[in-house]
C-alpha positions as MATLAB code, in Angstrom:
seq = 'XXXXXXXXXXXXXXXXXXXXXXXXXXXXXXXXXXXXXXXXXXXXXXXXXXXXXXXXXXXXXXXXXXXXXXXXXXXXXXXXXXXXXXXXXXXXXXXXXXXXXXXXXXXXXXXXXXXXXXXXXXXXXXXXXXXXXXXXXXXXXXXXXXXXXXXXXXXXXXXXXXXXXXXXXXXXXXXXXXXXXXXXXXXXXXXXXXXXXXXXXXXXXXXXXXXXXXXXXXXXXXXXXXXXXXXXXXXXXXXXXXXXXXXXXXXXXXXXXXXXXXXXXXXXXXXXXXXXXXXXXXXXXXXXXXXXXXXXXXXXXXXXXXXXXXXXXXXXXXXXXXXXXXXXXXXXXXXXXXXXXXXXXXXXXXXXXXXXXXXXXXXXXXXXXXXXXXXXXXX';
ca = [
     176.774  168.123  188.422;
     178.671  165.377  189.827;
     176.772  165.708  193.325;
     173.346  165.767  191.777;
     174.572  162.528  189.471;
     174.723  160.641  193.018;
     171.854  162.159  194.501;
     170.165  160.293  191.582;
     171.802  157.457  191.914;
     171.734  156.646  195.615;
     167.931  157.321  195.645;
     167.637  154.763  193.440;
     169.556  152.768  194.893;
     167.847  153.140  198.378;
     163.506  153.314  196.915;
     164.379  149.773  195.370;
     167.032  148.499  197.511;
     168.054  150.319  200.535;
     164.233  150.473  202.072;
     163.718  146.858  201.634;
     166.741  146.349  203.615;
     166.052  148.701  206.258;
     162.917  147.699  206.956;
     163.902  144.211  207.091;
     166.360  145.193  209.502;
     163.430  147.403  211.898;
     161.098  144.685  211.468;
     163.638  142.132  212.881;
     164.489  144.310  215.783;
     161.073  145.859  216.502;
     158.892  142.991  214.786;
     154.827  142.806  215.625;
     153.224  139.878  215.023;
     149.310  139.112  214.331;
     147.028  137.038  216.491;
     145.699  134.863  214.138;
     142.897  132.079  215.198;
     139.630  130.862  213.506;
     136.891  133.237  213.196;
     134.129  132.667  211.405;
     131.686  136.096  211.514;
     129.371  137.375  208.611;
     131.216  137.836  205.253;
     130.462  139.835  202.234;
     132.377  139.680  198.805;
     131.650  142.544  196.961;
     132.470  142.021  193.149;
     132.277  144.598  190.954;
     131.808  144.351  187.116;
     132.376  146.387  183.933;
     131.705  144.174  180.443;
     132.391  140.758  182.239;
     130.913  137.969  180.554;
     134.338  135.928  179.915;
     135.472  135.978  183.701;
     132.342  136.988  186.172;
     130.702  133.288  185.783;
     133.929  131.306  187.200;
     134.311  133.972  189.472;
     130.740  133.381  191.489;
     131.690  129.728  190.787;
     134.687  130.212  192.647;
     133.500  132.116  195.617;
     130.640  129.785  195.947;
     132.520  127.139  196.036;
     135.241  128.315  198.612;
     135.850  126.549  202.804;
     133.805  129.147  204.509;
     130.453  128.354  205.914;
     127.468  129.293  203.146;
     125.031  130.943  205.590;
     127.706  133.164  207.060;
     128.621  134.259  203.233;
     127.302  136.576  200.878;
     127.992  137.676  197.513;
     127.192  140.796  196.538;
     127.916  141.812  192.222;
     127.239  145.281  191.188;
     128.003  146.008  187.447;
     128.911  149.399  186.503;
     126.278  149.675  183.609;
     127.622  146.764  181.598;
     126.318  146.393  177.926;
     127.272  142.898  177.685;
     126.058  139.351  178.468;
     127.609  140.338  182.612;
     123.977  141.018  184.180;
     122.623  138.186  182.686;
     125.111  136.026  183.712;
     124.886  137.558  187.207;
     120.963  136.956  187.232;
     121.442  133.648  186.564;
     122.875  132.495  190.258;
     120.054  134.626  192.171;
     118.916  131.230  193.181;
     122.269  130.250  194.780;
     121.726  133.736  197.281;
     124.232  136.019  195.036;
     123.028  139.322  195.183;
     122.826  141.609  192.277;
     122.882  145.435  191.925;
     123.504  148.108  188.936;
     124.998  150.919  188.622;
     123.136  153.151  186.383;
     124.582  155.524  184.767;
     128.027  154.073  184.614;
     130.261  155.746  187.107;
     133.536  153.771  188.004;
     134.490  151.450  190.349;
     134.712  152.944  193.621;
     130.991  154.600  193.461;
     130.404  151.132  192.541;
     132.116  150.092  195.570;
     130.251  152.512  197.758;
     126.471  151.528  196.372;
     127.404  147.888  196.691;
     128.482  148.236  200.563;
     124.862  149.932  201.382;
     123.541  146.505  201.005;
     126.074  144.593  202.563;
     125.715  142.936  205.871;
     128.962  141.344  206.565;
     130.975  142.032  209.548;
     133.994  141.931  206.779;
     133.936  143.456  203.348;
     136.013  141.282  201.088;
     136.655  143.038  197.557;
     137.116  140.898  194.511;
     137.525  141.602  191.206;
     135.548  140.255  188.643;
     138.393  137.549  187.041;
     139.816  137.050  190.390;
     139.994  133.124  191.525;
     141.028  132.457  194.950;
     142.483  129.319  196.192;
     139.898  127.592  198.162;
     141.214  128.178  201.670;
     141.894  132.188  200.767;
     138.695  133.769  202.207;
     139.547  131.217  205.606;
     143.050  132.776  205.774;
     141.889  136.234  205.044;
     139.596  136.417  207.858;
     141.864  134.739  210.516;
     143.734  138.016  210.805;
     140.791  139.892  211.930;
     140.896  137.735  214.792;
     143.558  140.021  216.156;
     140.806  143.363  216.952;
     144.277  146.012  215.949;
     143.806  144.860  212.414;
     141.600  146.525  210.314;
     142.553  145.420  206.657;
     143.826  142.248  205.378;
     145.510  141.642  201.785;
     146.199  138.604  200.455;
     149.137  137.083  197.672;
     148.482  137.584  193.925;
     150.484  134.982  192.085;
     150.247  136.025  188.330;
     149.293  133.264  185.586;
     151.527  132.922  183.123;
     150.531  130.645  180.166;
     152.773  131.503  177.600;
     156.188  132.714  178.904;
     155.823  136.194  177.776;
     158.217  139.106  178.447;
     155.346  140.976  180.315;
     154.089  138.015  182.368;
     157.538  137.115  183.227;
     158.001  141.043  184.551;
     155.033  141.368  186.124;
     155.362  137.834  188.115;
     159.257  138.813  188.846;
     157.811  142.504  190.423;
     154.660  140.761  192.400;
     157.364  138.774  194.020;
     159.710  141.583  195.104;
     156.538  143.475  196.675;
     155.324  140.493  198.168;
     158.035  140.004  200.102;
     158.571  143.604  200.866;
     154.991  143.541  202.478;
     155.967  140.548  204.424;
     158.698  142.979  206.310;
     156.254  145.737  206.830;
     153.208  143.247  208.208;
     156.030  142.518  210.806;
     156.902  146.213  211.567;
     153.259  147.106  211.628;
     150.955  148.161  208.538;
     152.139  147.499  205.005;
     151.693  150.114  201.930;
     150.332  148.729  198.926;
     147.496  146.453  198.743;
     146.132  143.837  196.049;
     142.833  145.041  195.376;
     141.343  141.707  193.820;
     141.856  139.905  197.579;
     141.352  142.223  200.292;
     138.972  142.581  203.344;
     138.623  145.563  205.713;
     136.278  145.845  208.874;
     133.249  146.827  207.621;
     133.001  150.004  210.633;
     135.999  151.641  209.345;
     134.861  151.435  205.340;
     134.697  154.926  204.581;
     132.735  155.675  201.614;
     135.731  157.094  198.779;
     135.434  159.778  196.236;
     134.321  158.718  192.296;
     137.750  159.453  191.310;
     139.938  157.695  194.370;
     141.631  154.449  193.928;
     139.553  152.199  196.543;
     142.301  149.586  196.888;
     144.776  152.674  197.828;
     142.976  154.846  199.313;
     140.647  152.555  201.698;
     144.100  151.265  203.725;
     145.302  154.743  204.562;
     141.756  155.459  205.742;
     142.436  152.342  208.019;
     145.455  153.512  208.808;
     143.985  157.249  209.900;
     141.750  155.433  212.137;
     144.463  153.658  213.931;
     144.224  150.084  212.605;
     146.943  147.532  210.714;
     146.635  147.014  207.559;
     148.535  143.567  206.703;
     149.641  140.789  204.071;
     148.303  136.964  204.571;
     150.548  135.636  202.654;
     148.635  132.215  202.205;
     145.396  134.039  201.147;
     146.231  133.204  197.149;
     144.507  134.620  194.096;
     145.184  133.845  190.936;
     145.211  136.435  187.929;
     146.387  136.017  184.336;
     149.244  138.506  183.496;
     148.686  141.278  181.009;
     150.140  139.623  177.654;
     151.202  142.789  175.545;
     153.223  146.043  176.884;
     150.640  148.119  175.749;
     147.708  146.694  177.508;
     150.120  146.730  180.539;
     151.492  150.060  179.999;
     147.926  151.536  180.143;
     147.273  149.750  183.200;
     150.378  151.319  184.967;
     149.066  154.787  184.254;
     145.936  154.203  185.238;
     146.604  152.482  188.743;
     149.481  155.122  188.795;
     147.154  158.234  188.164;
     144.595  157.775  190.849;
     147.293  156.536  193.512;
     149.292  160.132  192.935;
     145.636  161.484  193.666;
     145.013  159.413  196.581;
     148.571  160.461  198.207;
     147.558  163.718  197.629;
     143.920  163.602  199.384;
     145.499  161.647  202.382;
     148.859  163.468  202.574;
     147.531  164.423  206.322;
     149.632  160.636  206.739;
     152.902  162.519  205.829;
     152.862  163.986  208.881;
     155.372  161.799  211.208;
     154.355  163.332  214.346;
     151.299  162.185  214.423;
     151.767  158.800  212.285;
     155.576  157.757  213.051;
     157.045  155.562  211.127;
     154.125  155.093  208.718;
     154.603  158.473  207.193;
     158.385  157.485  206.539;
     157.059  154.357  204.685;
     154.371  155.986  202.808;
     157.472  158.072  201.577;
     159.949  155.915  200.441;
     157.588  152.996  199.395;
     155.220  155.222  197.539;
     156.469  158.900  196.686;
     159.514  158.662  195.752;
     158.739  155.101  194.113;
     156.742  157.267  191.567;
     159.401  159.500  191.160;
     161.970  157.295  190.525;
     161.630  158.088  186.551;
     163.347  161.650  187.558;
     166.448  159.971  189.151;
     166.171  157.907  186.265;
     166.387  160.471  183.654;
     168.788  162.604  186.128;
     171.510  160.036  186.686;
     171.629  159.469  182.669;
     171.686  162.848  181.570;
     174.213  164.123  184.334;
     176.359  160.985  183.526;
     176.653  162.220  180.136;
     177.845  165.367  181.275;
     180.699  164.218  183.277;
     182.280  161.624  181.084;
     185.098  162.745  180.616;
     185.693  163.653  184.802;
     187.002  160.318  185.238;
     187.194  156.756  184.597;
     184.557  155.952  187.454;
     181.519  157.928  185.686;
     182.011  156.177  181.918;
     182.233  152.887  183.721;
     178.985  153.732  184.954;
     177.310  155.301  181.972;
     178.433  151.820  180.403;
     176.495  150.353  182.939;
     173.551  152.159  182.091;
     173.729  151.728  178.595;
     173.628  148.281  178.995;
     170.856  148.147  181.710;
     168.535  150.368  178.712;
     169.798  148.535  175.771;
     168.695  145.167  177.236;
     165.155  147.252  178.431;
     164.982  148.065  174.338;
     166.230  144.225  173.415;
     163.189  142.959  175.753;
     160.538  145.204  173.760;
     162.056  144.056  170.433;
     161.902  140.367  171.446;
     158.245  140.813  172.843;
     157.675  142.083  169.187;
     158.291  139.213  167.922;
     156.718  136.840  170.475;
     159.650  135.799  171.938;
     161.136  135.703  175.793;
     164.073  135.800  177.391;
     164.921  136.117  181.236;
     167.570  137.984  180.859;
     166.005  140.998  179.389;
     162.397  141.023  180.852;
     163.347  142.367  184.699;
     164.910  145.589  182.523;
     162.134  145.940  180.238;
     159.529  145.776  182.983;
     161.277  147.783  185.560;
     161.529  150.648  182.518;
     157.719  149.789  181.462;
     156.480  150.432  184.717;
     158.484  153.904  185.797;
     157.711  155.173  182.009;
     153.867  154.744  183.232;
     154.439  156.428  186.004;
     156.472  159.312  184.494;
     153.129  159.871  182.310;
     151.195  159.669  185.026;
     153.283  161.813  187.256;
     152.902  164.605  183.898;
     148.991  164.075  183.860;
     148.829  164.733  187.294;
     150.401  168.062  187.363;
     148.159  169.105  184.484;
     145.102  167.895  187.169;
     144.152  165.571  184.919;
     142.000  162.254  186.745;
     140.606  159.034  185.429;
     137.245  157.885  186.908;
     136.207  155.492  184.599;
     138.015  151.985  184.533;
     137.819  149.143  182.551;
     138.577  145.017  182.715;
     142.382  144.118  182.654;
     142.948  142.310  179.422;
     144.311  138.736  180.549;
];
């Protein structure tokens, strides 16, 4: 019991801190950088739009609006059979040379995805969702990478909104952070794992169309990837999102995103292989698998700390340790209750929010279970 208590405990130690370090170490000694230059070829934001009438407005605004030249820009909405005010809306900027399309019957994003890019005629697909605001520079930075002809997909920096201080927002900003720099280190030691699907751009020869069910802003990348490109972080490509204000809403999210990126690791587990893809298989492990396993060693390093209390003074030092680390993840939710904040609890509350989602995610993919359907993130 005591060896499988460290097991636990040294892989989490290593998926959240031990793999950031080592591949800041690789990407220091074996480092790759990107050509970058300005480029200015055909572009085609593709926004795509479920029940959208609060956000999809500012949105066109804001791509309309952004330092890239107008005749080598289009803007291309497809809503996924909304039922609200969205088409309208969309309609109503025809005359500015936005492009719109429906999806009828309703069938998710991706198929969304895959109907809008028929139409496209961009050189560079550039996915946005529908209450995503870039700076107005992004789209300029986003397509300087493509300048170098190894890359093939481009994500840019989400900074997360936070208006009211919440325990959430402050989480979810705290964890954007952490991966953003953790994709900086990857970009340098090739292809990162993880994208932001409200800012990306991919090549439009190596879009692959994607199954009903797959996660395009996963899945698309390791398609990339297969096909021998880079896929890379522009850090100074910014979009701006509001942060999910309630746990729940949150929570749900988690799953969700969680679900279909188990599926998509399991429809392109051909990139496990580290024969044929190196030292991106290794990533996609440690970044990805056992990231959404890390509930297990969780659960594992509690329960078999429990077990060997009494061994020595060593393990109940430890289990104090982890009672405190869970009893200030329990004070956040309590505080969050009662619309209050605190820093010192919401980096334990998150970090147990989001491996909870993916532990019930994790469940409803063993039972085969898949989401196709998706719906607006509640800002």
């Amino acid at each position: 019991m005591i060896t499988f208590f460290f097991i636990c405990i040294i892989n989490l130690i290593y998926i959240y801190f031990g793999y950031p370090v080592l591949i800041l170490v690789l990407s220091l000694i074996a480092g790759r950088t990107v050509e970058k230059a300005s480029y200015e070829p055909m572009v085609t934001i593709l926004i795509s739009a479920y029940n959208e009438e609060k956000h999809i407005g500012a949105t066109i605004e804001n791509k309309l609006s952004l330092n890239y030249p107008r005749r080598k820009l289009e803007i291309i909405v497809i809503s996924d059979g909304s039922e609200d005010r969205t088409d309208e809306i969309v309609r109503s900027f025809e005359d500015q040379g936005v492009i719109f399309l429906r999806q009828e019957p309703r069938n998710g994003k991706t198929s969304a995805l895959n109907l809008a890019v028929s139409h496209a005629r961009g050189e560079i697909l550039v996915f946005s969702d529908a209450n995503s605001i870039y700076d107005h520079d992004a789209l300029r930075y986003l397509i300087e990478n493509f300048d170098d002809p190894g890359v093939g997909y481009v994500t840019g920096k989400m900074v997360y909104v936070n208006s009211d201080g919440t325990t959430i927002g402050d989480g979810c900003t705290a964890y954007m952070k952490y991966e953003n720099q953790l994709r900086v280190y990857e970009t340098r030691l090739g292809s990162i794992v993880g994208v932001d699907g409200g800012i990306d751009a991919v090549r439009r020869e190596l879009y692959r169309p994607m199954k009903a069910d797959q996660l395009p802003d996963f899945v698309l990348p390791l398609m990339v990837v297969e096909q021998g490109y880079r896929v890379v972080y522009e850090s100074r490509a910014l979009l701006k999102e509001e942060t999910l204000k309630g746990s729940e809403d949150e929570y749900r999210m988690r799953v969700r995103v969680s679900l279909r990126a188990l599926w998509a690791l399991w429809d392109m587990r051909k990139l496990l292989n580290p024969r044929r893809y190196g030292l991106y298989s290794f990533q996609l492990l440690s970044h990805k698998i056992l990231r959404y396993l890390a509930i297990l060693f969780m659960i594992g390093s509690f329960v078999s700390n429990v077990l060997i209390l009494k061994k020595a003074r060593l393990y109940q030092i430890l289990f104090i340790i982890q009672v405190l680390f869970y009893g200030a993840s329990i004070a956040g939710h309590m505080l969050e209750k009662r619309g209050l904040s605190s820093r010192m609890f919401y980096i334990p509350y998150y970090f147990c929010l989001i491996n909870g989602a993916a532990g019930h995610a994790l469940i409803r993919f063993l039972r085969g279970e898949k989401q196709v359907m998706w719906a607006p993130r509640k800002g």
